[in-house]
N, CA, C and O atoms as a GROMACS GRO file, in nm:
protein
  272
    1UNK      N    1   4.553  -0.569   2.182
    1UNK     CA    2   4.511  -0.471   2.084
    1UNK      C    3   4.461  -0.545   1.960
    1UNK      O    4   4.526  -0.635   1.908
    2UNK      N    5   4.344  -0.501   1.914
    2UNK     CA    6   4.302  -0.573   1.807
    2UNK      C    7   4.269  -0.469   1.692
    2UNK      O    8   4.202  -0.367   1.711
    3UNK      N    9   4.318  -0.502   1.583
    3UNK     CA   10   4.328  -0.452   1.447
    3UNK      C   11   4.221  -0.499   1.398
    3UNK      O   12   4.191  -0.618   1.412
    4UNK      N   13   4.133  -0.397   1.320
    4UNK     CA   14   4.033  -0.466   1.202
    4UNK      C   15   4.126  -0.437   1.091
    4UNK      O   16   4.195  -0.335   1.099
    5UNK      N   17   4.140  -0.540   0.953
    5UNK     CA   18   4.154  -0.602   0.893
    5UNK      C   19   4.117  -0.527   0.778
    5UNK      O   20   4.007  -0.473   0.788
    6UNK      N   21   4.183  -0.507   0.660
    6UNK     CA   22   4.106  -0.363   0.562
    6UNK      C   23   4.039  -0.427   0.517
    6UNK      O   24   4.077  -0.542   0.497
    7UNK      N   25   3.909  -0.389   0.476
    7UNK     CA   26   3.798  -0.444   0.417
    7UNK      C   27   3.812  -0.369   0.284
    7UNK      O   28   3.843  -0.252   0.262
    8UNK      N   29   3.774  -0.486   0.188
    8UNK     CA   30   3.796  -0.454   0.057
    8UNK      C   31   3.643  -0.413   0.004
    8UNK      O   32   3.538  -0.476   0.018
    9UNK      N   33   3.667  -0.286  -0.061
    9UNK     CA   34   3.487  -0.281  -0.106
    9UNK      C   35   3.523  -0.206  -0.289
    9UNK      O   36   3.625  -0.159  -0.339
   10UNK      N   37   3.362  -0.232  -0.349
   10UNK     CA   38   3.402  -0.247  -0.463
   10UNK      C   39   3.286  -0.124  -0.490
   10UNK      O   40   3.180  -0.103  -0.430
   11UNK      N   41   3.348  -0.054  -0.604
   11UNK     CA   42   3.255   0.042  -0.631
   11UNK      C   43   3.187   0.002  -0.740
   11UNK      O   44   3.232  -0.056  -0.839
   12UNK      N   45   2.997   0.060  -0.702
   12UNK     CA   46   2.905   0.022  -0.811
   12UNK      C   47   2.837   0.145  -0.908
   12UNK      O   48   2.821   0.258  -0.859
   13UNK      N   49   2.817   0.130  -0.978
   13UNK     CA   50   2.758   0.227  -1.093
   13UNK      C   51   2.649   0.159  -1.159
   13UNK      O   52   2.652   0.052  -1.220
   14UNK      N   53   2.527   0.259  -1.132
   14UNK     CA   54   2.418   0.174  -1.268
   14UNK      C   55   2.400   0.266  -1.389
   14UNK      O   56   2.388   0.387  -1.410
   15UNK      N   57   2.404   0.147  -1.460
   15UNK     CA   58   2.466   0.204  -1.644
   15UNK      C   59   2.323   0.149  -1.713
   15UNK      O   60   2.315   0.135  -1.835
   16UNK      N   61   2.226   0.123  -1.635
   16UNK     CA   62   2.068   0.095  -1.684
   16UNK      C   63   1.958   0.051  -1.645
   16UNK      O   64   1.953  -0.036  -1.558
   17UNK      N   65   1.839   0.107  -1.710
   17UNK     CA   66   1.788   0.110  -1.619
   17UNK      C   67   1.683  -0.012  -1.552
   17UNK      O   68   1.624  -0.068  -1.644
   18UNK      N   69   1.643  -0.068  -1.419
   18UNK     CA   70   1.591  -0.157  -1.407
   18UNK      C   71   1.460  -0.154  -1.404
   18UNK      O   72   1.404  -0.224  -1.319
   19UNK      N   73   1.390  -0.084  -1.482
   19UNK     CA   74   1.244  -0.086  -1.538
   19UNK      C   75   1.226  -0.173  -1.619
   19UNK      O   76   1.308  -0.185  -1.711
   20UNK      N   77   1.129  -0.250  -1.610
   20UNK     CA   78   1.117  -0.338  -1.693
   20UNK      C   79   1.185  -0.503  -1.704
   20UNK      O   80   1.167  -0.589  -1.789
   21UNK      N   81   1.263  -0.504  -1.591
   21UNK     CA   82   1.360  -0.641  -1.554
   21UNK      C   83   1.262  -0.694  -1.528
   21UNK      O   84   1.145  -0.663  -1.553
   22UNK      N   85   1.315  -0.804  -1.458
   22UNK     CA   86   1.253  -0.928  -1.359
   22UNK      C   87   1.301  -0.864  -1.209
   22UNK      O   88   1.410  -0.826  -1.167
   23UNK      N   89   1.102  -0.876  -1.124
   23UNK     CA   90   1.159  -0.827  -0.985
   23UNK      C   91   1.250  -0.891  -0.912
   23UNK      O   92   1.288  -0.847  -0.804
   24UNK      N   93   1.300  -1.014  -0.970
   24UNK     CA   94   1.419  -1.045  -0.882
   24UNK      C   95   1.562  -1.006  -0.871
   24UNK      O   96   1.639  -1.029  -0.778
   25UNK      N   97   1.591  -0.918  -1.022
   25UNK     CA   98   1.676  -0.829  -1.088
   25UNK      C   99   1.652  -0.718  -1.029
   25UNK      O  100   1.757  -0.672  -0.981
   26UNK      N  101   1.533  -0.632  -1.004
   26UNK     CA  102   1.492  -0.504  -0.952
   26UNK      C  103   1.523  -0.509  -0.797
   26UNK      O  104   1.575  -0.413  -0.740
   27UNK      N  105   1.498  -0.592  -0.750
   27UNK     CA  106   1.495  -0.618  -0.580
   27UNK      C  107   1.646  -0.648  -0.587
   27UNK      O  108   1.684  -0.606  -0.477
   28UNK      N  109   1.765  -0.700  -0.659
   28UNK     CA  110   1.903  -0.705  -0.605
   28UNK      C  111   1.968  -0.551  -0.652
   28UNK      O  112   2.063  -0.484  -0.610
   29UNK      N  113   1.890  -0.535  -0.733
   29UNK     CA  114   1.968  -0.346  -0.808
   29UNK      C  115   1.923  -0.234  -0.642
   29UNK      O  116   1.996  -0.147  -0.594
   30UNK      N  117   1.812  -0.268  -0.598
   30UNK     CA  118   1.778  -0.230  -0.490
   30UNK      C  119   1.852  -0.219  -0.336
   30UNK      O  120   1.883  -0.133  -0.253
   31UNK      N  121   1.859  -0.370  -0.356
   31UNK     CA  122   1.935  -0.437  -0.208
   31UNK      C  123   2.072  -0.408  -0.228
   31UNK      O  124   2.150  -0.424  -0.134
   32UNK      N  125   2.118  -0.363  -0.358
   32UNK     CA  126   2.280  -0.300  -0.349
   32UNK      C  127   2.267  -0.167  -0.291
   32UNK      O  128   2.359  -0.124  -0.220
   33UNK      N  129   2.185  -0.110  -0.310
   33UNK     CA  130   2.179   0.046  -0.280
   33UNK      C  131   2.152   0.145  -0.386
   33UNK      O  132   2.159   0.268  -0.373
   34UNK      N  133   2.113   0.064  -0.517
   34UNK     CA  134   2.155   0.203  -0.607
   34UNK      C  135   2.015   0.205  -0.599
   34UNK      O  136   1.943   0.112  -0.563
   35UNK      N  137   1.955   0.394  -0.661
   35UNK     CA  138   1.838   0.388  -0.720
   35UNK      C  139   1.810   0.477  -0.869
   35UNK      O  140   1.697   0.476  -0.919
   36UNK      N  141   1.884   0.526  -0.910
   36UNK     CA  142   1.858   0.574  -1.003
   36UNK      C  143   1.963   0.553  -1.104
   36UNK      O  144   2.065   0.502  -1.058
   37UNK      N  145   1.963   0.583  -1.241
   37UNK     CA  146   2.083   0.601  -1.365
   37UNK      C  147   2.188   0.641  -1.341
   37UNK      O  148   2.167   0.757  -1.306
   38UNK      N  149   2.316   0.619  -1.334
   38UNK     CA  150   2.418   0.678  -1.288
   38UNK      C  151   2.472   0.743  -1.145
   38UNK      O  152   2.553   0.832  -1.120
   39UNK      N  153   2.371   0.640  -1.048
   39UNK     CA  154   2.386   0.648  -0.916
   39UNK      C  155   2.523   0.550  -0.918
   39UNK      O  156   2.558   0.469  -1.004
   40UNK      N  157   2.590   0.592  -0.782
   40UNK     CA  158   2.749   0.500  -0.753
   40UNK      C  159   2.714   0.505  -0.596
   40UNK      O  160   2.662   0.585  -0.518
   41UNK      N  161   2.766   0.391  -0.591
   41UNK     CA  162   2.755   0.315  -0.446
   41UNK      C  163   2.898   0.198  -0.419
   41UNK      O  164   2.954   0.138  -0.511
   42UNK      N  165   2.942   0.185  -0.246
   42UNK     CA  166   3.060   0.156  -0.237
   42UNK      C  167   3.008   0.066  -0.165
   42UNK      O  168   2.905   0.095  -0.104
   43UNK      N  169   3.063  -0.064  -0.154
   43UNK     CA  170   2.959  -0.213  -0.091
   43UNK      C  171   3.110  -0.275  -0.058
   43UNK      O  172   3.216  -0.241  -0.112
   44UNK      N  173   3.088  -0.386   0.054
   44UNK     CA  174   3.198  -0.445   0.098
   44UNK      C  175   3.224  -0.553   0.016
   44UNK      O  176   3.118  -0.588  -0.035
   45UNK      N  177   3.324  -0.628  -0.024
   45UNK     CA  178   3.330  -0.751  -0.133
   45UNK      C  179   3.299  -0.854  -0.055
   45UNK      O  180   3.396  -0.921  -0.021
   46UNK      N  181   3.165  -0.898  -0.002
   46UNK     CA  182   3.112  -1.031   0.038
   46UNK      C  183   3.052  -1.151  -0.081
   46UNK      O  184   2.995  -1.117  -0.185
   47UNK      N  185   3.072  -1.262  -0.052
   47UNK     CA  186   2.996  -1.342  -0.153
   47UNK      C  187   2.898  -1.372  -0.177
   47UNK      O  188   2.865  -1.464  -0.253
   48UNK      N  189   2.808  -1.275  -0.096
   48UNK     CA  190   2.630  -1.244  -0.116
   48UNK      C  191   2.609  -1.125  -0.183
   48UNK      O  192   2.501  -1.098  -0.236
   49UNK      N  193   2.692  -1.064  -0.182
   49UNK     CA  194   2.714  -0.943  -0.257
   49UNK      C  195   2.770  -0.992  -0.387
   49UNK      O  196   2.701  -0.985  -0.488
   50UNK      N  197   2.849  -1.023  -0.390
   50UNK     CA  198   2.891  -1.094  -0.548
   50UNK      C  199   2.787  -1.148  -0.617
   50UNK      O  200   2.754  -1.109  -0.729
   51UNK      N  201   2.718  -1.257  -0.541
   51UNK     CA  202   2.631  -1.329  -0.651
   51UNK      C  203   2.513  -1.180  -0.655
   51UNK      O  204   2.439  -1.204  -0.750
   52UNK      N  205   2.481  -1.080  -0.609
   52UNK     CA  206   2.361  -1.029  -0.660
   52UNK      C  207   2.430  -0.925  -0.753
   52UNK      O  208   2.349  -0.853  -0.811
   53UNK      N  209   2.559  -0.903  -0.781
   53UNK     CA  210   2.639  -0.846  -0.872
   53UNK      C  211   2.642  -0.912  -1.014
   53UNK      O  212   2.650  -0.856  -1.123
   54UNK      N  213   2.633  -1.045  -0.986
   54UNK     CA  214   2.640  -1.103  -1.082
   54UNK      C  215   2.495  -1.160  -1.171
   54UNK      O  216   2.490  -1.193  -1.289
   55UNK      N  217   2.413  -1.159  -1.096
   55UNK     CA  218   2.270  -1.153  -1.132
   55UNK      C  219   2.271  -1.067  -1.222
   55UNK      O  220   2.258  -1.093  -1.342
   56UNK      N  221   2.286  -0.947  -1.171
   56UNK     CA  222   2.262  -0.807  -1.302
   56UNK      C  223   2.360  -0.714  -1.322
   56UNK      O  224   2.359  -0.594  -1.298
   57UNK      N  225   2.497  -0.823  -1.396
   57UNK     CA  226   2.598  -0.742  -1.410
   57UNK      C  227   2.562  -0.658  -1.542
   57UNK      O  228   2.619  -0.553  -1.574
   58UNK      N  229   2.470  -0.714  -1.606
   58UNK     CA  230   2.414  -0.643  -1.762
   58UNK      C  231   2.346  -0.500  -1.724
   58UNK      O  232   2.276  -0.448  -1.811
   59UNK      N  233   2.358  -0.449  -1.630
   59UNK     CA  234   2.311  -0.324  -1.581
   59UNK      C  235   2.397  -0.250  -1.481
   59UNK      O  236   2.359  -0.149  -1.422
   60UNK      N  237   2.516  -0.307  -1.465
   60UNK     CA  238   2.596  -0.229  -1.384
   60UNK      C  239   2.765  -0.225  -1.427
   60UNK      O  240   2.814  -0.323  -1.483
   61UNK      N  241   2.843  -0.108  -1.396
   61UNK     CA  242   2.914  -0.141  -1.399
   61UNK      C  243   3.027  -0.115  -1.272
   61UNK      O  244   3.024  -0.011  -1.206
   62UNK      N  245   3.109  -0.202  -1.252
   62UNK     CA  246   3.161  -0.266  -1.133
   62UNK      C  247   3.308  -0.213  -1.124
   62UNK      O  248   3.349  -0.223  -1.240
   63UNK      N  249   3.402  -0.165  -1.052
   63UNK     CA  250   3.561  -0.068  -1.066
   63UNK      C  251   3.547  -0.123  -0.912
   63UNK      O  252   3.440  -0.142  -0.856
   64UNK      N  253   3.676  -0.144  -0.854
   64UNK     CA  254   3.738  -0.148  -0.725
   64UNK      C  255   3.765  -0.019  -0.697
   64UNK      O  256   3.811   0.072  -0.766
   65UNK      N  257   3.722  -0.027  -0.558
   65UNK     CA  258   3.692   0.085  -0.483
   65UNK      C  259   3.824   0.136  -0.457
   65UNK      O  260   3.894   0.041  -0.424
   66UNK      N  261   3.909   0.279  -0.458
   66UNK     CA  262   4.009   0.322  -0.450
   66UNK      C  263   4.017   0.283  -0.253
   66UNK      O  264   3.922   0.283  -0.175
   67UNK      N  265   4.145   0.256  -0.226
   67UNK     CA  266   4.215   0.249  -0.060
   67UNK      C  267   4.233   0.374   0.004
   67UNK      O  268   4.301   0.470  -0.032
   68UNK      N  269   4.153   0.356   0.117
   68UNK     CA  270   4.191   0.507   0.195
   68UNK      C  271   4.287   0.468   0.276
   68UNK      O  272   4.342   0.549   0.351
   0.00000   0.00000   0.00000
């Protein structure tokens, strides 16, 4: 019997807007999932995911995802 393992995911919020960034800022606000102002999105905590979190943390803000 094999158990998956709880996957930890982190909840995202965009708190601004990415008009006007750098498309490499626009293309990771993208590739997270959000698209609009005050869109929230729930992403798994990978470390490819981190660094594009951290690219444009000046536009998001970041809360751990509550455990089901």
């Amino acid at each position: 019997m094999s158990r998956k393992a709880a996957v930890k995911k982190i909840r995202l919020r965009l708190i601004k807007s990415d008009s006007g960034r750098l498309k490499k800022h626009q293309a990771c606000v993208r590739g997270l999932g959000l698209r609009r102002i005050g869109h929230e999105v729930e992403v798994v905590d990978t470390p490819s995911v981190r660094g594009m979190i951290n690219q444009v943390n000046y536009l998001l803000e970041v809360s751990e995802a509550p455990a089901k």
